[in-house]
ZADO-1210 file (C-alpha; in nm, 4 decimals, padded with zeros to 6 digits):
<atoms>
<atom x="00.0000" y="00.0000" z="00.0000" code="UNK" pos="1"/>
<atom x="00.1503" y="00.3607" z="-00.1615" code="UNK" pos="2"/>
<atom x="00.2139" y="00.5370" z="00.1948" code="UNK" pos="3"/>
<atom x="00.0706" y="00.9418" z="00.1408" code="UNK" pos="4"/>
<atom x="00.3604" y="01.1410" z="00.2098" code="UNK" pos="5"/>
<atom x="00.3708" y="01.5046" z="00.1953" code="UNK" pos="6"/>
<atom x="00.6110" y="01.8001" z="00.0733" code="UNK" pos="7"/>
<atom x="00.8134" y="01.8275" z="00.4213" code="UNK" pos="8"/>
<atom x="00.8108" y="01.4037" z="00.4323" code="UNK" pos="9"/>
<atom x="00.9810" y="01.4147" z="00.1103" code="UNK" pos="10"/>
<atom x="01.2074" y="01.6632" z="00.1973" code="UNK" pos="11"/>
<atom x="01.3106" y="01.5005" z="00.5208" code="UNK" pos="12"/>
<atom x="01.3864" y="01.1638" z="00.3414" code="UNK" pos="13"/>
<atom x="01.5855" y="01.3699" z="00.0709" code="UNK" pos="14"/>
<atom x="01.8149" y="01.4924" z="00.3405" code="UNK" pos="15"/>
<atom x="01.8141" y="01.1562" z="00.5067" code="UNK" pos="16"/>
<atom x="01.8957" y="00.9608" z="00.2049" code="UNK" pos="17"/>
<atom x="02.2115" y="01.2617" z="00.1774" code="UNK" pos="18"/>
<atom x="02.2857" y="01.2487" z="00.5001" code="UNK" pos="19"/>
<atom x="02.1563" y="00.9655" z="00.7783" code="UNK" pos="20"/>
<atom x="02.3728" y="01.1238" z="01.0197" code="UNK" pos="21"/>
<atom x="02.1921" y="01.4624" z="01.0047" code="UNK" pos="22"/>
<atom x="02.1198" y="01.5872" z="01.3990" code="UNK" pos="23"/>
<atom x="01.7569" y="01.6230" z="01.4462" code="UNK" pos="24"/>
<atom x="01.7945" y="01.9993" z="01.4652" code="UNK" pos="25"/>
<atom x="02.0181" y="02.0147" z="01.1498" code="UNK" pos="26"/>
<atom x="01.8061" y="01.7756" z="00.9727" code="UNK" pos="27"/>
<atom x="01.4975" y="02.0582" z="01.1423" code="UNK" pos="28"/>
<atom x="01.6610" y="02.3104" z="00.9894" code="UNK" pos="29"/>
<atom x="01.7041" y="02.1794" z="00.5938" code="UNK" pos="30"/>
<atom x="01.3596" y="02.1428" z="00.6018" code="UNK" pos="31"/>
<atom x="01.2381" y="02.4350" z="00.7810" code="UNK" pos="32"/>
<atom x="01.0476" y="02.2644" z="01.0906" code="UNK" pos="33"/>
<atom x="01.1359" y="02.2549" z="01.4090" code="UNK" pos="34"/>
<atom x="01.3013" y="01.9587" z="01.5984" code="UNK" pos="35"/>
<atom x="00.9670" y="01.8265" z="01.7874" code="UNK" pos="36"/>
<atom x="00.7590" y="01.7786" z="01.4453" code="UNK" pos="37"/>
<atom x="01.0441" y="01.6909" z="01.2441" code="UNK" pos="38"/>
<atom x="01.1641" y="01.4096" z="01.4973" code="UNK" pos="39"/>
<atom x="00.7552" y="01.2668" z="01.5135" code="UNK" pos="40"/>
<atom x="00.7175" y="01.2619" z="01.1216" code="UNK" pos="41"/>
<atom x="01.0635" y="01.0323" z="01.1261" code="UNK" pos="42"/>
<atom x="00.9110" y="00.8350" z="01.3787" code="UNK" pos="43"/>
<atom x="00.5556" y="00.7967" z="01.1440" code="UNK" pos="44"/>
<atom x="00.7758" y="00.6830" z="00.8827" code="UNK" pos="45"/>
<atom x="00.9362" y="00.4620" z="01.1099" code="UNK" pos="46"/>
<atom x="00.6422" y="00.2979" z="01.1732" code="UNK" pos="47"/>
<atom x="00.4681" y="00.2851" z="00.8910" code="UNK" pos="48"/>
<atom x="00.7658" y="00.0957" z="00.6854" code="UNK" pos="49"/>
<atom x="00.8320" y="00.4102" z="00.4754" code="UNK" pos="50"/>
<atom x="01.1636" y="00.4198" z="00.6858" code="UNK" pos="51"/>
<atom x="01.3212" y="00.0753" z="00.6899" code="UNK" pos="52"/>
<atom x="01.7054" y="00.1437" z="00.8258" code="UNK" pos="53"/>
<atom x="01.9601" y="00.3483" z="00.8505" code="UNK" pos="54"/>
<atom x="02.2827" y="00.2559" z="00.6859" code="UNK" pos="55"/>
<atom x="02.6239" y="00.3527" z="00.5349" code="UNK" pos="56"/>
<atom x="02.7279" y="00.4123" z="00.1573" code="UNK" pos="57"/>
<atom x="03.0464" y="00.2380" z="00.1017" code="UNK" pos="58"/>
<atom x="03.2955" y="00.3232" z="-00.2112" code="UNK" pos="59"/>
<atom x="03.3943" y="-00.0095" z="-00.3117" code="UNK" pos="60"/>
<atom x="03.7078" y="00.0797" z="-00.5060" code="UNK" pos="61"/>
<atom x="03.8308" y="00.1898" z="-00.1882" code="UNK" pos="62"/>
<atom x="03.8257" y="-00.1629" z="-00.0499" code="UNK" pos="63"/>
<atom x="03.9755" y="-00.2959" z="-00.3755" code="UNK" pos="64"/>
<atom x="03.6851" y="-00.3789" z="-00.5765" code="UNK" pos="65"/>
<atom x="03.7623" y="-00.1809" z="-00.8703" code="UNK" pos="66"/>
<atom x="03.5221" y="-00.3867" z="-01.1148" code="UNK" pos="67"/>
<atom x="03.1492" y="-00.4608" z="-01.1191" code="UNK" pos="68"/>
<atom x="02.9951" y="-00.7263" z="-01.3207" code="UNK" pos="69"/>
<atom x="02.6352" y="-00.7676" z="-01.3898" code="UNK" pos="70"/>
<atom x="02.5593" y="-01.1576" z="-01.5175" code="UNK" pos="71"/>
<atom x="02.2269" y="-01.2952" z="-01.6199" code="UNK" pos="72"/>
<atom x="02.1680" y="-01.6462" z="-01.5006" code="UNK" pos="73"/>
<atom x="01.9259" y="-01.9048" z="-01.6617" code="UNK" pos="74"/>
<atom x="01.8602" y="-02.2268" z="-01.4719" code="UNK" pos="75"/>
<atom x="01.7876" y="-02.5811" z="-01.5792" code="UNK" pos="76"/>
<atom x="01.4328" y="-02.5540" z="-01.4011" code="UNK" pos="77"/>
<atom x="01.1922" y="-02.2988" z="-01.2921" code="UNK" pos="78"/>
<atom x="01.1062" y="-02.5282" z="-01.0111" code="UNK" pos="79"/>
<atom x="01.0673" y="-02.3861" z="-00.6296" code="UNK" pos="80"/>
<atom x="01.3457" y="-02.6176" z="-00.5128" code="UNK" pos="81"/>
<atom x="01.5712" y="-02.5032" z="-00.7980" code="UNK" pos="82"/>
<atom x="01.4986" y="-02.1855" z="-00.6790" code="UNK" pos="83"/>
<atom x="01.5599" y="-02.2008" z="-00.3354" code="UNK" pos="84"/>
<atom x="01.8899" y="-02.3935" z="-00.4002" code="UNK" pos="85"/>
<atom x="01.9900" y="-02.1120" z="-00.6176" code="UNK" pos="86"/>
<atom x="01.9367" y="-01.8196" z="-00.3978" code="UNK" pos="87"/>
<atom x="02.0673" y="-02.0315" z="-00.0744" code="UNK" pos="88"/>
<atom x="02.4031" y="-02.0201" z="-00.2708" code="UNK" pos="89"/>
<atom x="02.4036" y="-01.7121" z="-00.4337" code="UNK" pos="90"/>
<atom x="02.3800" y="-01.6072" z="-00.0339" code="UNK" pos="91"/>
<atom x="02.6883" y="-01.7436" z="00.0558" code="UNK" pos="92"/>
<atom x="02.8933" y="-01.5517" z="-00.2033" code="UNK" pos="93"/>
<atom x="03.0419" y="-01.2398" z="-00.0925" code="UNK" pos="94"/>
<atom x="03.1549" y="-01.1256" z="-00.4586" code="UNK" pos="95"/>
<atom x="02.7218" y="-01.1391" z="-00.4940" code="UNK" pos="96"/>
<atom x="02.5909" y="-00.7972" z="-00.3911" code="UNK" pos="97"/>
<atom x="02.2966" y="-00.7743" z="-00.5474" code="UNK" pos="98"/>
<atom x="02.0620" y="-01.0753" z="-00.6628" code="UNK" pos="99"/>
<atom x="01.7328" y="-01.0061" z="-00.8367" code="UNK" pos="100"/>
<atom x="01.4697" y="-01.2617" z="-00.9232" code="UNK" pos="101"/>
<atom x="01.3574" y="-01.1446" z="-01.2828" code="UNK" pos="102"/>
<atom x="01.1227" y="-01.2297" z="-01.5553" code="UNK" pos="103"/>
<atom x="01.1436" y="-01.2846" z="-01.9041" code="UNK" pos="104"/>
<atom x="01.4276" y="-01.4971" z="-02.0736" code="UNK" pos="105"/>
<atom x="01.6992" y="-01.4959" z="-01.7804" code="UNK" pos="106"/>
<atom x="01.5888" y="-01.6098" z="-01.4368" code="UNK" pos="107"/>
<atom x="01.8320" y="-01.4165" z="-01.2257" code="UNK" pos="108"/>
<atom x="02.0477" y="-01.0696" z="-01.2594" code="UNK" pos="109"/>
<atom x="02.3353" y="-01.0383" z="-01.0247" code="UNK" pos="110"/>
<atom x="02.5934" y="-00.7643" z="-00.9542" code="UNK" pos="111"/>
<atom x="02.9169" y="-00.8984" z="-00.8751" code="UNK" pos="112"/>
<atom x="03.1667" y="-00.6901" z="-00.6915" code="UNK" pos="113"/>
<atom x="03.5305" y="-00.8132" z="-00.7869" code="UNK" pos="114"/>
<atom x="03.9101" y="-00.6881" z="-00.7760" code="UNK" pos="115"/>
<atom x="03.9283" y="-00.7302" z="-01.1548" code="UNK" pos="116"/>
<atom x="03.9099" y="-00.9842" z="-01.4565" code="UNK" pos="117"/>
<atom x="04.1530" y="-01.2481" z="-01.2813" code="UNK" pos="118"/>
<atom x="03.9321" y="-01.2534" z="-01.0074" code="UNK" pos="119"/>
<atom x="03.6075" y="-01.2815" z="-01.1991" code="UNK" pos="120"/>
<atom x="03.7216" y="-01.5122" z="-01.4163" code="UNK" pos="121"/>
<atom x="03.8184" y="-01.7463" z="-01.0713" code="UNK" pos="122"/>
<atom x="03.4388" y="-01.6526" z="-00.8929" code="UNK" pos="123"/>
<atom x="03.2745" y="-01.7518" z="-01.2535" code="UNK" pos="124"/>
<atom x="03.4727" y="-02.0888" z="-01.2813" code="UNK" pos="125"/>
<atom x="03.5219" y="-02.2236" z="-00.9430" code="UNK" pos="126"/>
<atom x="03.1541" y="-02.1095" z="-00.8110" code="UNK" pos="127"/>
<atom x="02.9358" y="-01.9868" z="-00.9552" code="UNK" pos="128"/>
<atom x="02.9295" y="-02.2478" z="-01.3068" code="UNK" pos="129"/>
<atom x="02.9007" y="-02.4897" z="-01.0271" code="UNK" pos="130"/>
<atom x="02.5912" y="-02.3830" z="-00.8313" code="UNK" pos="131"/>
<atom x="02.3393" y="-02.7033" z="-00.8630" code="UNK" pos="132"/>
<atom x="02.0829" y="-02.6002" z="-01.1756" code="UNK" pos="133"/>
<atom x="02.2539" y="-02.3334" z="-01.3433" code="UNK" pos="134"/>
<atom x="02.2424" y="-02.3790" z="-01.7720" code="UNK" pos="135"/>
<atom x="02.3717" y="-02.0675" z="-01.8703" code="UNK" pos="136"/>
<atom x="02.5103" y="-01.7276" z="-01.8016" code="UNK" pos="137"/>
<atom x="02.5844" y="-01.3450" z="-01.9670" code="UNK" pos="138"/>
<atom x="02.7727" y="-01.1516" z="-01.8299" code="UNK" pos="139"/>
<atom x="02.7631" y="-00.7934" z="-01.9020" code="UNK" pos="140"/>
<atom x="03.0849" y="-00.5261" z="-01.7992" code="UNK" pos="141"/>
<atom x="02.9310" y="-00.1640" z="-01.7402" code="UNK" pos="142"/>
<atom x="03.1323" y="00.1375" z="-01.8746" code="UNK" pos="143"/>
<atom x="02.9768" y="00.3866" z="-01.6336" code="UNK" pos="144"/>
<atom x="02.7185" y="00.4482" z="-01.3618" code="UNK" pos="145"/>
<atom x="02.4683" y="00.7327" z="-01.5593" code="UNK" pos="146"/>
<atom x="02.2482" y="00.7394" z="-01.2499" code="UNK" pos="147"/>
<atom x="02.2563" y="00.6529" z="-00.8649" code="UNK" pos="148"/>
<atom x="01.9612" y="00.6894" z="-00.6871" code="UNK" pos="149"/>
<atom x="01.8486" y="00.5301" z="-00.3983" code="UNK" pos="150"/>
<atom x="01.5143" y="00.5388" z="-00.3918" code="UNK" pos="151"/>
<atom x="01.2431" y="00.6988" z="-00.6059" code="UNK" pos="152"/>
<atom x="01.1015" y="00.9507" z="-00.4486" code="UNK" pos="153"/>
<atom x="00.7957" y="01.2123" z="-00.6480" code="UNK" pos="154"/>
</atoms>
């Protein structure tokens, strides 16, 4: 269910999504309320879901990972099981950071998060060919990020 949120919500998730570290009375002031109002809408959102978590936006070439992969998978079988077997794997690989369950002609899309070729090339052949139920896989090397956005928000 679409959660109604007006022009000051919106503006307090903007500067949340910026900045989750914000002080109330900073965050107050960016959006031109004061502290007791601002701090009860946060908590409505809280509540209702619209605000899951609060979290930290990590550079991955900083740690190394200088190369993201995105790879269609297509398993043998659609079945639950397969399914389930899949994504029970997929969650034990840390080079996996994103995993989406799709439609049309591939079953999965995943990001992988890698050091470079050599180390794709390893992840590819020693894992992730070998997950039970897997037929076939593209995999796709992005130039550039055109847009980062965390969340839609009108």
């Amino acid at each position: 269910m679409r959660q109604k949120l007006d022009e000051i919500d919106i503006k307090i998730l903007n500067e949340l999504q910026k900045d989750a570290r914000l002080s109330l009375q900073e965050l107050s002031e960016r959006v031109n309320l004061s502290p007791s109002p601002c701090s009860r809408r946060i908590r409505i959102m809280e509540s209702n879901g619209v605000i899951t978590g609060y979290t930290v936006h990590i550079d991955e070439r900083k740690l190394g990972y200088d190369m993201n992969i995105f790879v269609s998978v297509k398993l043998d079988h659609q079945t639950d099981n397969r399914l389930v077997c899949f994504e029970r794997e997929v969650a034990l690989c840390p080079e996996i950071v994103d995993c989406w369950l799709m439609t049309g002609n591939r079953d999965y899309l995943l990001r992988i998060s890698v050091e470079g070729l050599e180390e794709f090339e390893h992840f590819l052949t020693s894992r992730l060919t070998k997950i039970d139920g897997v037929a076939s896989l593209e995999s796709s090397i992005p130039i550039r990020r055109v847009k980062d956005s965390m969340t839609r928000l009108d």
